[in-house]
C-alpha positions, 0 to 999 in steps of 0.5 A: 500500500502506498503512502497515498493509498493510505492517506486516502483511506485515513481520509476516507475513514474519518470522513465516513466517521463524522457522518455517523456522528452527525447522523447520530446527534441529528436523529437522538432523542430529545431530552433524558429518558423517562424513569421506569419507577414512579418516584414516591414522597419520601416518608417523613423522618423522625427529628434528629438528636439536638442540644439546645441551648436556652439562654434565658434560662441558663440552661442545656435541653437535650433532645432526642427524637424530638422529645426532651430527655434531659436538662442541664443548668446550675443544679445539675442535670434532670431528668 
């Protein structure tokens, strides 16, 4: 094979390539693909474990699921 012969062949190659490509965008479909799971509301979680602190009163609140567990001020911790 000759130099030529092969330059022409490289051409021709990516030529026939850049078609494809422009094929291929040209007749994609529009827009990402539609999901096969209908998408259900996420469940309400429970509330996290939180320490507040309350200035007012002096004092550490300690949460846990939402509810108050234990409180801390001068006198110490209470149930």
């Amino acid at each position: 094979m000759t130099s030529t012969a092969s330059s022409r062949l490289t051409f021709v190659m990516f030529t026939a390539g850049c078609i494809a490509l422009a094929l291929l965008f040209a007749n994609a479909p529009a827009g990402g693909f539609p999901s096969k799971y209908v998408k259900a509301p996420a469940p309400q979680a429970l509330q996290p474990t939180r320490i507040a602190v309350d200035n007012e009163a002096h004092a550490i609140r300690f949460y846990i699921d939402g509810k108050q567990v234990a409180l801390l001020d001068a006198s110490g911790f209470k149930q």
